[in-house]
Structure formats: C-alpha cells, structure tokens
C-alpha positions as CSV (number, residue, x, y, z in Angstrom):
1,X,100.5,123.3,100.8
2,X,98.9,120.2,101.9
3,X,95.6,119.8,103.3
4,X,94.6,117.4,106.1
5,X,91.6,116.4,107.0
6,X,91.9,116.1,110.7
7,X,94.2,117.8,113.0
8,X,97.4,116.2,114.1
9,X,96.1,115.6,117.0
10,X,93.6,113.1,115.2
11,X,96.4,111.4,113.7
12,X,98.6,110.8,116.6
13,X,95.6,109.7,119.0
14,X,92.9,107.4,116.5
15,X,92.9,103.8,115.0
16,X,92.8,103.2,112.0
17,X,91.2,99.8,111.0
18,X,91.7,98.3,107.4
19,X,90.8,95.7,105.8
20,X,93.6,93.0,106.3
21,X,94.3,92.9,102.5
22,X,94.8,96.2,102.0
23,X,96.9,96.8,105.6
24,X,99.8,97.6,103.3
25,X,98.2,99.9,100.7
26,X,97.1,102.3,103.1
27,X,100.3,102.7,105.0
28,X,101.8,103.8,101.5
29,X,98.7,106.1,100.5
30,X,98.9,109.5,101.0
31,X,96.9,110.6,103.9
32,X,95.5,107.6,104.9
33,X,99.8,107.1,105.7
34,X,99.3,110.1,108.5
35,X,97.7,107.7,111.2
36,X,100.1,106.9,113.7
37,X,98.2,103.5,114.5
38,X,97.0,101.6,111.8
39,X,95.6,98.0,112.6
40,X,94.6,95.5,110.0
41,X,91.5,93.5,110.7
42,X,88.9,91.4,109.0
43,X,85.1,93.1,108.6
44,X,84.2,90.0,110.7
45,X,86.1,90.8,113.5
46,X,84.0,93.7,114.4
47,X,80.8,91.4,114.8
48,X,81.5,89.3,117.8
49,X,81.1,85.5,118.3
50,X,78.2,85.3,119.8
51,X,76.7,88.3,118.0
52,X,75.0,88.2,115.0
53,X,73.7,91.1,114.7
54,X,74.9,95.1,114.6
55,X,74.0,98.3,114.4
56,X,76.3,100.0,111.2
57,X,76.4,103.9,111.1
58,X,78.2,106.8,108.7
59,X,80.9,108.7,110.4
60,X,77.8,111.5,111.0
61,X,76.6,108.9,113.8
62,X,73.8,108.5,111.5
63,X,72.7,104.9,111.2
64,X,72.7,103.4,108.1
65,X,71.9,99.5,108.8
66,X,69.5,98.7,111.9
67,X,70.4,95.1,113.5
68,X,72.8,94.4,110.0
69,X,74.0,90.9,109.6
70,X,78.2,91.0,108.1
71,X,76.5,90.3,104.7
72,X,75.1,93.6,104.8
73,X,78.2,95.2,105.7
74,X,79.2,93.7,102.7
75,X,76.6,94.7,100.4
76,X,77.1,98.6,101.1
77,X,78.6,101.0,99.2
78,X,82.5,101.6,99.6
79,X,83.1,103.6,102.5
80,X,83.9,104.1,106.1
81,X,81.4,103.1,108.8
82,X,81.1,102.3,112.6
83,X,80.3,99.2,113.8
84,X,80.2,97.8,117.5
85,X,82.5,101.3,117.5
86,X,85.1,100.2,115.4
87,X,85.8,102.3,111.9
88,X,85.4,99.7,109.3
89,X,86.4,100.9,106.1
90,X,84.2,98.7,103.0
91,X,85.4,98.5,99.4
C-alpha cells in the first residue's frame, strides 16, 4: 500500500518547481515523480529583476524570512518554501 501525501487531485493540478540541477532527479524519485507538471527553474528566478527583495514563508504560510535577499534563500535550511508564490525547494 503506498501512501501519498496529497490527493491526486494535487498531483494532477500543482507545479512543481526544482532546482534546475536536480530537474531530472526528481522526475525519477518516488513521490516527488507523481506531479504531473514539473518545471525546472533557478532560486533566482523567483526574485524578479527589479526586485531585490522577498518575503520567504514555510508551506504553513508562516513566514520565515521578512524582506530576504536570494542569499538568504540560500543560507536556509533544506526545504521547501514560498517565495513571490512560487514553491522553491532549497538544498
């Protein structure tokens, strides 16, 4: 019996955003392989051009970084956050 974390529903309909070097890991991993839409993109693709600045949250909606800069999206621990609302996943 496997176990999934979301309901297919969640599967089918969300993006998932990866880091670009690791695009092809997670469409080979189990579970993380169950997103229908999985998009590889940089972590400084989710800050835009002109903005420096962003505020990063948990997947609780709780924020973790007020007005973070990318180097302290970098510096946090591995996991997945939100940021200008895009799931950023950080190793």
């Amino acid at each position: 019996m496997q176990l999934n974390a979301f309901s297919n529903a969640a599967y089918d309909n969300a993006t998932l955003i990866v880091p670009d070097e690791a695009y092809y890991d997670y469409l080979q991993s189990y579970g993380w392989d169950m997103f229908e839409n999985t998009k590889p993109a940089a972590i400084e693709d989710v800050f835009a051009e002109t903005t420096t600045v962003a505020d990063i949250f948990n997947l609780l909606g709780i924020i973790v970084k007020h007005s973070a800069s990318k180097e302290d999206l970098h510096s946090l621990p591995a996991g997945i956050y939100i940021v200008n609302g895009k799931k950023v996943v950080v190793k």
